[in-house]
TIDO-761019 format. One record per residue (C-alpha): y negated, z, x. Coordinates in nm, 3 decimals. Example, Ala and Ser with C-alpha at 12.3 -4.5 7.8 and 13.67 -1.06 7.14 Angstrom:
BEGIN
+---------+---------+---------+
!      c2 !      c3 !      c1 !
+---------+---------+---------+
!   0.450 !   0.780 !   1.230 !
!   0.106 !   0.714 !   1.367 !
+---------+---------+---------+
END
This chain:
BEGIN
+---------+---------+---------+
!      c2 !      c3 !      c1 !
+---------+---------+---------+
! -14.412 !   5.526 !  13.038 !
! -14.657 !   5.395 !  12.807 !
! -14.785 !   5.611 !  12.459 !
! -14.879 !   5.442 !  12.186 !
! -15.126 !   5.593 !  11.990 !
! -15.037 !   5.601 !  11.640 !
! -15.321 !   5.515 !  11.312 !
! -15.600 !   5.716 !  11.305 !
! -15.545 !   5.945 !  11.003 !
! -15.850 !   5.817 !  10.753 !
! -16.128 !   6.037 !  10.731 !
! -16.208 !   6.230 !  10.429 !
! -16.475 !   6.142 !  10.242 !
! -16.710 !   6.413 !  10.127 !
! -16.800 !   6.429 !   9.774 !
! -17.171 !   6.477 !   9.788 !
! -17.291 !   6.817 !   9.702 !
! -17.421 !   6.835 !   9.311 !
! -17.787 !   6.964 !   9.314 !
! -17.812 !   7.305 !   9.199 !
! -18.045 !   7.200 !   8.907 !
! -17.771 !   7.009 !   8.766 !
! -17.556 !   7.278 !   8.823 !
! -17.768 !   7.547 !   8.631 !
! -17.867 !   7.309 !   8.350 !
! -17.479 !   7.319 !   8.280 !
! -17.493 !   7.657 !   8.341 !
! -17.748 !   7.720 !   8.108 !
! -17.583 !   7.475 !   7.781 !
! -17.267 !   7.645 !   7.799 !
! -17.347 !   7.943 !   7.762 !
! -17.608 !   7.877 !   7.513 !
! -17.572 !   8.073 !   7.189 !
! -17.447 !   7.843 !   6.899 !
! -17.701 !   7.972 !   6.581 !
! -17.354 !   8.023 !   6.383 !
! -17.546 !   8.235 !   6.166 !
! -17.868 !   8.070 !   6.053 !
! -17.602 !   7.767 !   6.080 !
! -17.411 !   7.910 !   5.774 !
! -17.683 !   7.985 !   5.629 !
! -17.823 !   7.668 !   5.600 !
! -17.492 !   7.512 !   5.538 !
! -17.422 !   7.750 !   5.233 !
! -17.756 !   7.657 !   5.105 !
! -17.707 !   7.312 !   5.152 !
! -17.361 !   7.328 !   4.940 !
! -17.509 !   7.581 !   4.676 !
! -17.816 !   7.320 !   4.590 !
! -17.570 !   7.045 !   4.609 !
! -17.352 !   7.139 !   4.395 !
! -17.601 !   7.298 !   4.110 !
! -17.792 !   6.935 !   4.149 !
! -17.436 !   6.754 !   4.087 !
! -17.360 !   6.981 !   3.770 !
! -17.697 !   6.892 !   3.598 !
! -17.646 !   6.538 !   3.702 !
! -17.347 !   6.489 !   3.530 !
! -17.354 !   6.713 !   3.255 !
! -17.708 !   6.497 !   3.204 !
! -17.507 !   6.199 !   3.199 !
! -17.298 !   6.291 !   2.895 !
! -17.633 !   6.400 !   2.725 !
! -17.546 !   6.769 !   2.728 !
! -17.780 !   6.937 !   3.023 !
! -17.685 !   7.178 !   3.131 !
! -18.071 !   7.352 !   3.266 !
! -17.923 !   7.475 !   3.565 !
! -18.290 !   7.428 !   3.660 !
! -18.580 !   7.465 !   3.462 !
! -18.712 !   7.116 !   3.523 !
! -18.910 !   7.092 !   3.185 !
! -19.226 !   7.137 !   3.346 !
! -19.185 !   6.869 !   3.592 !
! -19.266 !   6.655 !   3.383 !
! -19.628 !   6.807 !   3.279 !
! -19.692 !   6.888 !   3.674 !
! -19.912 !   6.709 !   3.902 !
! -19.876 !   6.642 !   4.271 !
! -20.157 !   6.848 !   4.325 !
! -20.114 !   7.165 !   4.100 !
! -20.068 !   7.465 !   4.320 !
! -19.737 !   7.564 !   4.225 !
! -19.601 !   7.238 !   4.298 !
! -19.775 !   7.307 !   4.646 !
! -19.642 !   7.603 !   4.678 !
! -19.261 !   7.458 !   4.583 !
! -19.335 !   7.190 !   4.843 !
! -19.462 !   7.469 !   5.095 !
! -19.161 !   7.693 !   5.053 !
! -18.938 !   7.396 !   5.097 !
! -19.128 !   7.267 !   5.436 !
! -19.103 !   7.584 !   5.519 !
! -18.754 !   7.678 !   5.519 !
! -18.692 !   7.331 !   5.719 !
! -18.885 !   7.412 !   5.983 !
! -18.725 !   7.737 !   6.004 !
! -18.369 !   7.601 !   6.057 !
! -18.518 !   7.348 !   6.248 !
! -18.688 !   7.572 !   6.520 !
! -18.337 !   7.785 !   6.499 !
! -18.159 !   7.469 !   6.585 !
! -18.404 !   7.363 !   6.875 !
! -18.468 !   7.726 !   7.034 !
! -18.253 !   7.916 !   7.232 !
! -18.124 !   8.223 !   7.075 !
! -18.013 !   8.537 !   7.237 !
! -17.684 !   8.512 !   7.429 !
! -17.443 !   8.771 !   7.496 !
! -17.321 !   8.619 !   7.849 !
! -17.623 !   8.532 !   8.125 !
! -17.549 !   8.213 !   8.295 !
! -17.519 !   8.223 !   8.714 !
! -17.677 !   8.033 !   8.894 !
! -17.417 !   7.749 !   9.083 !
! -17.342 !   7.467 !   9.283 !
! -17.131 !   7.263 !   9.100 !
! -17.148 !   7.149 !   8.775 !
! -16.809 !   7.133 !   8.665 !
! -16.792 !   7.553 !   8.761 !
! -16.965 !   7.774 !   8.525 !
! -16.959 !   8.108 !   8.557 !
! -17.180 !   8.450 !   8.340 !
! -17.164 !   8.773 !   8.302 !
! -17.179 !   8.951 !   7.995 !
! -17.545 !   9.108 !   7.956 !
! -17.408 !   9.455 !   7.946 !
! -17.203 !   9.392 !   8.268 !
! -17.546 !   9.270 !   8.437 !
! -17.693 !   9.578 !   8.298 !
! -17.405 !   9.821 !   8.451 !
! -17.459 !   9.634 !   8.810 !
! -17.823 !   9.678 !   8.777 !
! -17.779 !  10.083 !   8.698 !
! -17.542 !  10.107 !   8.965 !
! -17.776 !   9.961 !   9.230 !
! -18.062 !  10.199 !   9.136 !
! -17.821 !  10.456 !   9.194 !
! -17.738 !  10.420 !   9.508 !
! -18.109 !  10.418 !   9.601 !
! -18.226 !  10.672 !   9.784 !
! -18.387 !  10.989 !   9.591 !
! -18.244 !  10.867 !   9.270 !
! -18.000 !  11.080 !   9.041 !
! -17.961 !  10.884 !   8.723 !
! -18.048 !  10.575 !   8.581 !
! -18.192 !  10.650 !   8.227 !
! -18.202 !  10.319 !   8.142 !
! -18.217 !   9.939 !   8.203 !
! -18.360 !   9.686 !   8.005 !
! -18.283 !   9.329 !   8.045 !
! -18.565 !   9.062 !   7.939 !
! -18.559 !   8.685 !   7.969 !
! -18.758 !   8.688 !   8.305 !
! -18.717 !   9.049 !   8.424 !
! -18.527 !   9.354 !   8.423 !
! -18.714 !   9.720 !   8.355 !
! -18.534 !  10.013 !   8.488 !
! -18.626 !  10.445 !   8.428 !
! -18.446 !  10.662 !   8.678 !
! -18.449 !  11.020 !   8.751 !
! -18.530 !  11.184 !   9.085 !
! -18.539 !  11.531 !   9.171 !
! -18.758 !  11.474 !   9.463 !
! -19.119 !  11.635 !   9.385 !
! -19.310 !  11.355 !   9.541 !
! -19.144 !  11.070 !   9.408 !
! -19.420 !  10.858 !   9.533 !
! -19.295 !  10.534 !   9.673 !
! -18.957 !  10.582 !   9.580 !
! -18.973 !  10.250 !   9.306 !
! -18.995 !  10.038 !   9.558 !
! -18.702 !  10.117 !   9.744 !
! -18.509 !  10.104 !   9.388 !
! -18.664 !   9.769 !   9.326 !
! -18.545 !   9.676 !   9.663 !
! -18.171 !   9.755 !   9.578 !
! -18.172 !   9.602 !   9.229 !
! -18.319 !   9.279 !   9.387 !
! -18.053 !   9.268 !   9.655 !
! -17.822 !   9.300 !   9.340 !
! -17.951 !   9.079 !   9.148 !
! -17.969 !   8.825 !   9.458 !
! -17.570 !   8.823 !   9.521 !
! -17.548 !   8.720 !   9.134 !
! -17.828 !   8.515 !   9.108 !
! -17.849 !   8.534 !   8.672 !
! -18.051 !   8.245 !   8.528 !
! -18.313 !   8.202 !   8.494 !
! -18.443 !   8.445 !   8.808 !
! -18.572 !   8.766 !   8.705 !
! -18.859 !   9.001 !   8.855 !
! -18.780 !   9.387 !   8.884 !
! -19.002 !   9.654 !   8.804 !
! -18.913 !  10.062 !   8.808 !
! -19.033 !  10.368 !   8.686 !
! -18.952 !  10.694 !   8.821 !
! -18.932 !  11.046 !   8.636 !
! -18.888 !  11.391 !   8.813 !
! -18.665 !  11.578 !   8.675 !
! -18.637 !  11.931 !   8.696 !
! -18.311 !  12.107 !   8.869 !
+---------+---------+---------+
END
């Protein structure tokens, strides 16, 4: 009796792995904060100066102006009188304001994770991060309340309470459990820990 052997089922090709800086650099954009303030702002502004500039234009045009601004002086000003300047500062300087508010990240509410595929994001909201930090101190040895956690950019401060007289080298076994935490979440960008212990009394 003779078996034939069937096709050989194809094998399945592997999509190559994204690199993790891809992956974070998504990460990072979509959970960017938008500006939508300073955005409004400047949009209102925009639309405000607009539409005063069209009203003097036109009401120009049928030779009643309507001074909406007090351009009279204009024509007696130089370029290099010093409230002209200081117009022309003012001006500059507002632009680069909105400007460095549209190129600089602002403050987000939700930290970025770190991944391995682009097309998955995930975050957590800052205040969740901030209740996983406090609850890792906690469980630290010697510790009986987290006073409080601060989250920065690159690190994360923590106070906690002991009642252990000689609290001496109990930070670093907090520090220990809050980077263990923070390693299973892995925020963006990577943070440092430091702690600060305070006896408290009974």
């Amino acid at each position: 009796m003779t078996a034939q052997a069937g096709p050989r089922p194809a094998t399945a090709r592997r999509a190559p792995a994204a690199k993790p800086r891809k992956a974070d650099r998504a990460a990072r954009h979509a959970f960017r904060s938008r500006r939508v303030r300073p955005a409004m702002v400047g949009a209102l502004l925009m639309t405000a100066a607009g539409t005063l500039t069209a009203i003097e234009v036109i009401s120009a045009l049928f030779d009643r102006p309507a001074h909406v601004f007090p351009y009279g002086w204009v024509k007696d000003a130089a370029w290099d009188d010093w409230y002209a300047l200081a117009i022309f500062g003012a001006v500059a300087g507002v632009g680069l304001l909105f400007l460095l508010s549209a190129l600089l990240p602002g403050k987000s509410k939700i930290v970025p994770l770190r991944g391995r595929v682009p097309s998955l994001m995930m975050g957590v909201s800052r205040r969740g991060l901030k209740g996983a930090v406090a609850a890792a101190a906690e469980d630290a040895p010697g510790v009986s309340r987290v006073r409080r956690v601060r989250l920065r950019r690159r690190r994360v401060k923590v106070v906690a309470e002991t009642p252990v007289h000689a609290p001496e080298g109990l930070d670093a076994g907090v520090a220990e459990a809050v980077r263990e935490r923070l390693g299973g979440l892995r925020p963006l960008p990577a943070r440092s820990v430091s702690v600060r212990m305070k006896r408290r009394d009974r």
